[in-house]
PLY file of the C-alpha trace (Angstrom):
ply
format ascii 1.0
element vertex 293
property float x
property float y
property float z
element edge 292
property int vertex1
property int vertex2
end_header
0.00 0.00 0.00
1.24 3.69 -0.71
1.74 6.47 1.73
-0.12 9.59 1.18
2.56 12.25 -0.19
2.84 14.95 1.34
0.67 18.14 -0.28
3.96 20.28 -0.16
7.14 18.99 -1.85
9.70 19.31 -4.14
9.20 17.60 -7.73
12.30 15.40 -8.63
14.31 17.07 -11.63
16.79 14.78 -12.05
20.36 15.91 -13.80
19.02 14.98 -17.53
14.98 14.40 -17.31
13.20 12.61 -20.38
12.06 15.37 -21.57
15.66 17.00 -22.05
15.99 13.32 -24.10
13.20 13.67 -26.41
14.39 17.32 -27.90
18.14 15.60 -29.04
17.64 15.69 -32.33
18.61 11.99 -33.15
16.41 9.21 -34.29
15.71 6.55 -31.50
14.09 2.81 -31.78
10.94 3.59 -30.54
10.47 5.45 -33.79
12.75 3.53 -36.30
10.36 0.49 -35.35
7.18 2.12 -37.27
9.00 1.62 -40.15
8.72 -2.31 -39.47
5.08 -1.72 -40.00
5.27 -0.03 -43.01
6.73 3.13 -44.00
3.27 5.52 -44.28
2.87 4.31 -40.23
6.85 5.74 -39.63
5.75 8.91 -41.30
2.55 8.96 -39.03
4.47 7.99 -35.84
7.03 11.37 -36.90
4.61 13.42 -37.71
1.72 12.92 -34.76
3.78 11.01 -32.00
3.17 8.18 -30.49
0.16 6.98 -28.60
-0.46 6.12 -25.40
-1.24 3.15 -24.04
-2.29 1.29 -20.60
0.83 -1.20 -21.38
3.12 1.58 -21.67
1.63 3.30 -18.38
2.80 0.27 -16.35
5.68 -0.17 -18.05
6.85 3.32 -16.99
5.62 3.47 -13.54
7.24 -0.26 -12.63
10.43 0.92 -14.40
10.68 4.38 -12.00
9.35 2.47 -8.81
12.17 -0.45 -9.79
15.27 1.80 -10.76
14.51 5.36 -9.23
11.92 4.12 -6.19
13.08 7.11 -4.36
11.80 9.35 -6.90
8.13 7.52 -7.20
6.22 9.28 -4.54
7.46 13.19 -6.90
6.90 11.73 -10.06
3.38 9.73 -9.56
0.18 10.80 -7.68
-2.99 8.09 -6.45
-6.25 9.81 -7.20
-8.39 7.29 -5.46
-12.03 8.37 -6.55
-13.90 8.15 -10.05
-12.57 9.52 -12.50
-15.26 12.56 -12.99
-16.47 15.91 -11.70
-14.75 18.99 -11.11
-12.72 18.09 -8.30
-11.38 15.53 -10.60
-10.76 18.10 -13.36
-9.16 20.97 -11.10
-6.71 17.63 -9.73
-5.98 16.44 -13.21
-5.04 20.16 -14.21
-2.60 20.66 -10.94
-0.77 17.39 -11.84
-0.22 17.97 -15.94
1.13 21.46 -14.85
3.73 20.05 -12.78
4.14 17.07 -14.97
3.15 14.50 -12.43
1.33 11.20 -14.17
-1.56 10.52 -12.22
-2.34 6.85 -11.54
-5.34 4.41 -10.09
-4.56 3.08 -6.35
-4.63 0.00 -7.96
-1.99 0.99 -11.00
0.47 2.39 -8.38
-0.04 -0.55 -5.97
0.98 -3.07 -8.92
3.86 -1.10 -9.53
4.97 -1.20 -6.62
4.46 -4.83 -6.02
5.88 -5.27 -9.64
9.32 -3.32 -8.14
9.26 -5.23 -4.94
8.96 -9.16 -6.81
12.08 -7.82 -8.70
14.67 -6.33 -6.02
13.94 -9.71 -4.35
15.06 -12.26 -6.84
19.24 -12.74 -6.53
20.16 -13.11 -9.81
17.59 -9.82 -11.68
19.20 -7.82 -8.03
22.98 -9.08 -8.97
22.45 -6.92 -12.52
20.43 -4.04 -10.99
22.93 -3.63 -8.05
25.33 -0.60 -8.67
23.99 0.49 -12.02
23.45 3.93 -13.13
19.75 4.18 -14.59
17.72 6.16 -17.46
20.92 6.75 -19.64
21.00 8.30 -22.63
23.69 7.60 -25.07
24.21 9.58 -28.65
26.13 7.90 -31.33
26.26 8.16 -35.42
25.83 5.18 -37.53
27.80 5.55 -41.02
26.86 3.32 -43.60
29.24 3.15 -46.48
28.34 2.89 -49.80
27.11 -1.18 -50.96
25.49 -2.81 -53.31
24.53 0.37 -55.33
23.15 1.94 -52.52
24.64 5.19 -51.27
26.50 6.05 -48.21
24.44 7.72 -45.58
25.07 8.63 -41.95
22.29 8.69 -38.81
22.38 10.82 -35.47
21.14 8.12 -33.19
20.18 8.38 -29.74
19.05 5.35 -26.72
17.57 5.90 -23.23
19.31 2.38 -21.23
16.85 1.97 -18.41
20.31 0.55 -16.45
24.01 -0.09 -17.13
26.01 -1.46 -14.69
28.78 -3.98 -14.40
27.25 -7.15 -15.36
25.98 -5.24 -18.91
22.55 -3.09 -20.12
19.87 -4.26 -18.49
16.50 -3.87 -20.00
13.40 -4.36 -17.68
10.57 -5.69 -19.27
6.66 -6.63 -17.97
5.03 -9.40 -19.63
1.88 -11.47 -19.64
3.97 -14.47 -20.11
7.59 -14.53 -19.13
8.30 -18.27 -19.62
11.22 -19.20 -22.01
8.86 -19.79 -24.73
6.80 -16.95 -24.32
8.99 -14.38 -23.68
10.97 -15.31 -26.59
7.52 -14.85 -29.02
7.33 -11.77 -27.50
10.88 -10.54 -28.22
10.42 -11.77 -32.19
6.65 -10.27 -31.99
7.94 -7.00 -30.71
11.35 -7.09 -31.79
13.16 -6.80 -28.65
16.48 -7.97 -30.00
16.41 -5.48 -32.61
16.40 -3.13 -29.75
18.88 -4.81 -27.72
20.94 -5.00 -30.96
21.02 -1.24 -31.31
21.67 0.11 -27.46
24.78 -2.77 -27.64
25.90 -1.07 -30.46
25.41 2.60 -29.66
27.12 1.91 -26.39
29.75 0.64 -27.80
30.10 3.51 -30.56
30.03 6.11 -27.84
32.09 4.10 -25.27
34.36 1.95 -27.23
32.97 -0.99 -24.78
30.58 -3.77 -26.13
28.55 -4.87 -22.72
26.53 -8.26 -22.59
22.53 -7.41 -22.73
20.14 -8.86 -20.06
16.51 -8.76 -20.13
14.85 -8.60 -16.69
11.70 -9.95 -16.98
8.81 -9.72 -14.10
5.21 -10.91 -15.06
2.13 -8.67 -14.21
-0.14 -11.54 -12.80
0.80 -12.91 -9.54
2.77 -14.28 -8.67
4.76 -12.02 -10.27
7.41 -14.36 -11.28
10.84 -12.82 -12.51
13.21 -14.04 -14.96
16.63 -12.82 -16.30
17.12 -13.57 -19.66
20.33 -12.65 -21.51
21.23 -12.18 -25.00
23.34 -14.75 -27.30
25.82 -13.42 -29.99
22.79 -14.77 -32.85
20.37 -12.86 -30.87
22.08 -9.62 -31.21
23.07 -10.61 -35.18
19.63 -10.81 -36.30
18.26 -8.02 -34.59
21.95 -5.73 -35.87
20.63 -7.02 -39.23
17.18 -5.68 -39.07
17.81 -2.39 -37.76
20.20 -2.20 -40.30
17.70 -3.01 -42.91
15.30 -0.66 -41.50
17.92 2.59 -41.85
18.81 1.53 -44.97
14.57 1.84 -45.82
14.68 4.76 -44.12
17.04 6.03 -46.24
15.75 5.68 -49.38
12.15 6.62 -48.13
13.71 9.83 -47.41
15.72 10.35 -50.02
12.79 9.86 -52.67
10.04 10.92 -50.32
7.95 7.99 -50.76
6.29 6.71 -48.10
4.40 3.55 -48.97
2.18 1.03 -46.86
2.49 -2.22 -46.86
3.16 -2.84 -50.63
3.73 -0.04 -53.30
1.48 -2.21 -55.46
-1.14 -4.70 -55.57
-0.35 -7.99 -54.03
-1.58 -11.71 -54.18
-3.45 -12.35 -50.55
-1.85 -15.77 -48.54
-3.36 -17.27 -46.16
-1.44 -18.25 -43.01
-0.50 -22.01 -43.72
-2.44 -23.35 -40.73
-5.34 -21.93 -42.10
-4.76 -23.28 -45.95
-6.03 -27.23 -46.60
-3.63 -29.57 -46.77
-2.49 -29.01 -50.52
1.29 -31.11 -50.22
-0.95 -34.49 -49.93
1.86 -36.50 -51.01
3.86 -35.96 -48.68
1.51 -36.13 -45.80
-0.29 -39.39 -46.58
1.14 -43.02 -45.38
2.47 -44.49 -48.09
0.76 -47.62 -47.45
-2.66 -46.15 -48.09
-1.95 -44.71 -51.13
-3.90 -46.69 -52.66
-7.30 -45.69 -51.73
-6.12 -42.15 -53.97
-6.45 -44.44 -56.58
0 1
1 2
2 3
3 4
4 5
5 6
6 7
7 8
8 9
9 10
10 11
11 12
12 13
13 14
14 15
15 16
16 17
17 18
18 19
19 20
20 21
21 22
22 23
23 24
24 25
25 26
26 27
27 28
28 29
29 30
30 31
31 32
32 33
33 34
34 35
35 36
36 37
37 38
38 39
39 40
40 41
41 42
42 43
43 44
44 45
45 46
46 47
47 48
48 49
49 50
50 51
51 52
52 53
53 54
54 55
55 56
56 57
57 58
58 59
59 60
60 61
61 62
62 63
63 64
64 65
65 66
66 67
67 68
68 69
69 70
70 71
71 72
72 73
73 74
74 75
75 76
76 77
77 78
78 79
79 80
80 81
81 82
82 83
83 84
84 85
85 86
86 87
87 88
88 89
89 90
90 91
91 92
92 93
93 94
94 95
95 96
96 97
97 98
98 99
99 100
100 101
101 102
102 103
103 104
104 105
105 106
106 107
107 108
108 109
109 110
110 111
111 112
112 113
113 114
114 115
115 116
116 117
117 118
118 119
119 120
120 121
121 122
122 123
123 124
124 125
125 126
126 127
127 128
128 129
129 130
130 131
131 132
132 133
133 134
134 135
135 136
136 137
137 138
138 139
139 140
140 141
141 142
142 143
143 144
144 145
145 146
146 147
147 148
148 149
149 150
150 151
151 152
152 153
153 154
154 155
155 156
156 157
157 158
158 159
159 160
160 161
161 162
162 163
163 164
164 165
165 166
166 167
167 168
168 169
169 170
170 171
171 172
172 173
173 174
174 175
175 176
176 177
177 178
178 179
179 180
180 181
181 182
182 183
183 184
184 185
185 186
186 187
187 188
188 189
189 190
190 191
191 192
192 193
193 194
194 195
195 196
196 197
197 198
198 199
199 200
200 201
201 202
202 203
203 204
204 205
205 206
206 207
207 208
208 209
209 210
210 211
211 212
212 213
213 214
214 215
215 216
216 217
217 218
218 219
219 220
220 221
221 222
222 223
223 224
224 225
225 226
226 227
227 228
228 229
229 230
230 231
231 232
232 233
233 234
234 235
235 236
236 237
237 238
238 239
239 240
240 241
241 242
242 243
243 244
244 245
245 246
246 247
247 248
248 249
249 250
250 251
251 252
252 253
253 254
254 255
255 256
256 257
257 258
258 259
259 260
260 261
261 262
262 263
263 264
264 265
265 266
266 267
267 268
268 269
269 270
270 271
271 272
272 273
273 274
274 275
275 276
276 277
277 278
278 279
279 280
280 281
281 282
282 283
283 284
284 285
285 286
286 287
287 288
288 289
289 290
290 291
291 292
């Protein structure tokens, strides 16, 4: 349960907040990853920013109550009633002018419990203990000329939630933070392409290549945490699809085209579990054959 804060206090400006972060003009992966959609939702993303979402609410408040707890109680507020009325309004006013995110009882209490589940399991504490968090690292990626395609270079930019001396740690909440679905979650979302490029633009700005850890807690209780770290392969295929994606990037820019999915009409395939059987050859028993006859 949270303490009441108290109604006077000082709000927590820390030395580089994430709003200092979001005006370097660099391009960061939670934009560059529109473009895995397609390239007319990149241009959307740019041009309209990104929504908001109940995931990404608890996301942020477990991450600050996890890494920064001391800073929780400045940076969050509990409004316990419905959310209606003016008393409502005139709260929700006070807090957006001193940029405070307001949260249910109920949203704060998870985080908290979220935070608590992971600075008591050894090995996700052995990571977190002595890191610095919220970094932001600034690095340019130069891509020579190949294959016909032009050299280019990219300001870049990454916010590590914690680096410290076993490597970048990444917190993550999931639904499902087994070995087999957490790893359909880092494909589905493309966590390793991530993890791929704050490896490498720590390592461009640092000269240091640190492992990458994923610190995984799951939202229903109860609350089980996993650390999961990254193989060499992991970080190769997700280095070769952010790769890809600048190079899109690129030439979307370049010629100002920003297609959807296709540029063209395309034939429509059904997912194969959803097609009949059409290799029936290969399927049948030899033995009964026959009865195709």
């Amino acid at each position: 349960m949270l303490t009441e804060r108290p109604k006077k206090r000082l709000l927590y400006v820390p030395p580089e907040t994430f709003e200092d972060y979001i005006e370097i003009p660099a391009l960061n992966w939670s934009t560059l990853k529109w473009l895995s959609k397609s390239p007319a939702h990149y241009l959307h993303a740019t041009t309209n920013g990104r929504p908001d979402t109940a995931t990404l609410k608890r996301g942020r408040a477990t991450h600050v109550a996890t890494l920064e707890p001391e800073t929780f109680a400045a940076r969050y507020s509990v409004w316990p009633h419905p959310r209606r009325g003016k008393d409502w309004e005139e709260f929700e006013a006070r807090m957006l002018s001193a940029s405070v995110e307001v949260l249910k009882r109920g949203e704060a209490e998870l985080a908290q419990t979220l935070a608590l589940a992971v600075r008591a399991h050894q090995p996700a504490a052995r990571y977190l203990t002595g890191c610095l968090t919220e970094q932001t690292i600034q690095w340019t990626h130069r891509r020579p000329e190949v294959n016909g395609l032009e050299g280019y270079e990219v300001a870049c930019k990454g916010r590590l939630d914690a680096v410290g001396p076993e490597g970048i740690v990444d917190l993550k909440t999931a639904r499902d933070g087994s070995p087999t679905g957490f790893a359909r979650e880092v494909i589905r979302l493309e966590y390793h392409v991530q993890a791929a490029w704050y490896v490498d633009g720590y390592r461009e700005m640092t000269g240091r290549e640190l492992p990458w850890a994923w610190v995984v807690v799951e939202v229903a209780a109860p609350h089980v945490v996993q650390v999961y770290r990254a193989d060499e392969e992991t970080l190769n295929l997700g280095r070769a699809r952010y790769r890809e994606l600048l190079d899109l990037l690129h030439v979307c820019q370049r010629d100002n085209f920003w297609p959807g999915y296709a540029a063209t009409e395309m034939p429509l395939q059904l997912p194969r579990w959803a097609r009949p059987l059409d290799d029936a050859e290969d399927t049948v028993d030899p033995d009964l054959k026959f009865l195709e006859d």
